[in-house]
Backbone bond lengths (Angstrom), bond angles and torsions (degrees), N, CA, C in turn:
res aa  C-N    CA-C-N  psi(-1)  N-CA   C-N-CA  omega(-1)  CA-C   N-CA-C  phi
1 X - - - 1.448 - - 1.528 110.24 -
2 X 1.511 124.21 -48.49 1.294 127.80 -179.20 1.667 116.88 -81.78
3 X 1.162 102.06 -31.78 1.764 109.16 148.49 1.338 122.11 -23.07
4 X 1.801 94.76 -84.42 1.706 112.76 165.89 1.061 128.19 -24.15
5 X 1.362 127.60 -33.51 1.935 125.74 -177.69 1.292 105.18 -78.62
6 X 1.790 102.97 137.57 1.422 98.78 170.32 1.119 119.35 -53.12
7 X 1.731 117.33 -162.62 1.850 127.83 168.59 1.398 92.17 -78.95
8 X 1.111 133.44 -54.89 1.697 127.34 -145.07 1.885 97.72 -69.04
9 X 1.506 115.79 -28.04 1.252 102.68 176.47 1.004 141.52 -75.34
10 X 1.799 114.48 -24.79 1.141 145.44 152.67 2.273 102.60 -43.15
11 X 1.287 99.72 -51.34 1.626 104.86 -171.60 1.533 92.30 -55.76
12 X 1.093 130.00 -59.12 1.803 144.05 -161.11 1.445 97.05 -50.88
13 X 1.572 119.49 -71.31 1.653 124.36 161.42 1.153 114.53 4.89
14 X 1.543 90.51 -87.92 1.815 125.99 -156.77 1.750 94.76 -56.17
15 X 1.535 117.98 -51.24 1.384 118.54 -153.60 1.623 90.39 -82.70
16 X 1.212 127.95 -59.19 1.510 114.22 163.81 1.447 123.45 -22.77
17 X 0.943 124.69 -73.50 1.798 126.30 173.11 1.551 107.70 -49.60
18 X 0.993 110.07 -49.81 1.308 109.08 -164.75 2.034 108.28 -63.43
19 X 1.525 118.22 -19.63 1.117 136.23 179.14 1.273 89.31 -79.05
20 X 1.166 148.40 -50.54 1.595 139.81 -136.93 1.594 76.26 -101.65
21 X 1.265 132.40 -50.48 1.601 91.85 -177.84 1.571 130.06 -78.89
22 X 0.968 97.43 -5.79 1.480 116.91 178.22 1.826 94.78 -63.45
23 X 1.269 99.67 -54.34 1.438 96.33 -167.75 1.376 130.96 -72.91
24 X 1.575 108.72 -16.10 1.701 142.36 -178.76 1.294 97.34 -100.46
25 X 1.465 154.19 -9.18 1.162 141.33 145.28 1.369 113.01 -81.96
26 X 1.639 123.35 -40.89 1.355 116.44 176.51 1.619 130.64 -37.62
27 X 1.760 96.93 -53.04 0.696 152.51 -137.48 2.169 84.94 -91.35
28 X 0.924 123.78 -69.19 1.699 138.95 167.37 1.781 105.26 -50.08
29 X 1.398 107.21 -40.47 1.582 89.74 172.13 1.375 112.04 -95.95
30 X 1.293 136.31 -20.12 1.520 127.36 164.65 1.496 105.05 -45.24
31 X 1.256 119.56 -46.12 1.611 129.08 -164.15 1.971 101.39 -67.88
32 X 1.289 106.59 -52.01 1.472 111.29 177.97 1.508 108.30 -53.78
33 X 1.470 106.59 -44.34 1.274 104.93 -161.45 1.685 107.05 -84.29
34 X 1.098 110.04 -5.23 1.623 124.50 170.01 1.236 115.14 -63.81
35 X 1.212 94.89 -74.37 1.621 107.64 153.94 1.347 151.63 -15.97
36 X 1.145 103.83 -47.90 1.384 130.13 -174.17 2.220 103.04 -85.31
37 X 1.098 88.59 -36.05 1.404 128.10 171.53 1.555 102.64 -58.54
38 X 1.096 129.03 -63.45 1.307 137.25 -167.73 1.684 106.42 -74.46
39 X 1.137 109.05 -49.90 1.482 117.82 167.41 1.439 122.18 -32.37
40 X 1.625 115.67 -71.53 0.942 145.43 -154.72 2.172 86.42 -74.43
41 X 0.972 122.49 -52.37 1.654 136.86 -162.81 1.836 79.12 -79.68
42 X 1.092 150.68 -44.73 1.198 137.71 170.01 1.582 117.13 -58.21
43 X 1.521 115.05 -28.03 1.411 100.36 -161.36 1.485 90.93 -106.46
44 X 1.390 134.15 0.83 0.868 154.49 -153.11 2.416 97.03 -103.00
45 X 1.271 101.31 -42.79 1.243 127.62 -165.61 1.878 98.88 -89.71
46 X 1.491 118.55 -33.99 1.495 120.37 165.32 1.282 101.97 -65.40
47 X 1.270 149.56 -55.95 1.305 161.61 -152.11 1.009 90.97 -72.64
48 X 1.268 130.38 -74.89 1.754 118.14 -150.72 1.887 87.29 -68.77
49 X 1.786 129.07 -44.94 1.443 98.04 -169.80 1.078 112.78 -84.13
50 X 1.477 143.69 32.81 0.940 163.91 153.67 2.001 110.34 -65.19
51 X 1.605 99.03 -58.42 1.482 104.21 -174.98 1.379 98.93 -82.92
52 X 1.470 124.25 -41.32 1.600 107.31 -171.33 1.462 112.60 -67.28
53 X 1.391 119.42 -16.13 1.503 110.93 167.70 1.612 108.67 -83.66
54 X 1.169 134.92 -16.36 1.455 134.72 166.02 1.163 100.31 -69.68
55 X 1.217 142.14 -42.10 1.493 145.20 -160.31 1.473 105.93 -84.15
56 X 1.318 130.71 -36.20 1.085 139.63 -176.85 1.899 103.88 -92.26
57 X 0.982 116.69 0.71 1.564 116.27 -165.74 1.675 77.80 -100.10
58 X 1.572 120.76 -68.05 1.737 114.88 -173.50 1.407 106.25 -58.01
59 X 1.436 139.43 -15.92 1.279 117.05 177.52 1.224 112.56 -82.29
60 X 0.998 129.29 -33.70 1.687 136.43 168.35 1.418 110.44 -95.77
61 X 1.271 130.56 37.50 1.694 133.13 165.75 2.197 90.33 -94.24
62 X 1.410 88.00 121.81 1.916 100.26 172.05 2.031 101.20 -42.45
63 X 1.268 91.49 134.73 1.638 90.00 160.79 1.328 89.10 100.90
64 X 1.386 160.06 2.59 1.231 142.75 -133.57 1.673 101.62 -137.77
Protein backbone atom coordinates (compact mmCIF):
# COMPACT_ATOMS: atom_id res chain seq x y z
CA UNK A 1 0.00 0.00 0.00
CA UNK A 2 2.81 2.51 1.01
CA UNK A 3 4.89 1.24 -1.91
CA UNK A 4 2.01 2.29 -4.25
CA UNK A 5 2.30 6.19 -3.68
CA UNK A 6 4.11 8.08 -6.02
CA UNK A 7 7.47 10.32 -4.98
CA UNK A 8 5.63 13.66 -5.34
CA UNK A 9 3.11 12.38 -2.64
CA UNK A 10 5.47 11.33 -0.28
CA UNK A 11 7.06 15.30 -1.00
CA UNK A 12 3.26 16.77 -0.08
CA UNK A 13 3.43 14.51 3.37
CA UNK A 14 6.82 15.44 4.41
CA UNK A 15 6.27 19.31 3.39
CA UNK A 16 2.81 19.29 5.09
CA UNK A 17 4.16 18.17 8.54
CA UNK A 18 7.00 19.85 8.26
CA UNK A 19 4.65 23.29 7.95
CA UNK A 20 2.63 22.31 11.03
CA UNK A 21 5.76 22.30 12.94
CA UNK A 22 7.05 25.16 11.61
CA UNK A 23 3.91 26.74 12.60
CA UNK A 24 3.60 25.15 16.36
CA UNK A 25 7.12 26.23 17.07
CA UNK A 26 6.61 29.69 15.57
CA UNK A 27 3.82 29.99 17.05
CA UNK A 28 5.37 28.81 21.08
CA UNK A 29 8.13 31.38 20.65
CA UNK A 30 5.93 34.39 19.65
CA UNK A 31 4.04 33.39 22.95
CA UNK A 32 7.47 33.25 25.07
CA UNK A 33 8.56 36.14 23.52
CA UNK A 34 5.19 37.89 24.40
CA UNK A 35 5.67 37.14 27.53
CA UNK A 36 8.74 38.13 28.38
CA UNK A 37 7.37 41.34 26.82
CA UNK A 38 4.57 41.66 29.19
CA UNK A 39 6.80 41.29 32.17
CA UNK A 40 9.27 43.68 31.43
CA UNK A 41 6.06 46.55 30.30
CA UNK A 42 4.67 45.48 33.85
CA UNK A 43 7.73 46.21 35.81
CA UNK A 44 8.25 48.95 33.69
CA UNK A 45 4.43 50.30 34.66
CA UNK A 46 5.40 49.81 38.80
CA UNK A 47 8.21 52.23 38.23
CA UNK A 48 6.68 54.98 36.60
CA UNK A 49 3.56 54.50 39.50
CA UNK A 50 6.05 54.26 41.76
CA UNK A 51 7.54 57.96 40.80
CA UNK A 52 4.16 59.59 40.16
CA UNK A 53 3.26 58.72 43.70
CA UNK A 54 6.78 60.15 44.85
CA UNK A 55 6.07 63.11 42.74
CA UNK A 56 2.77 63.68 44.05
CA UNK A 57 3.89 62.93 47.80
CA UNK A 58 6.58 66.34 47.37
CA UNK A 59 3.84 68.29 45.81
CA UNK A 60 1.58 67.97 48.67
CA UNK A 61 4.47 67.60 51.50
CA UNK A 62 3.33 71.00 54.05
CA UNK A 63 5.93 73.79 53.50
CA UNK A 64 6.32 73.17 49.80
Amino acid sequence: MMTGMPWFTWVAIVAIVVWGLVMIFGKSSIMSKSSSENDEQRREIEHLKRRIDELEARLNRPGS
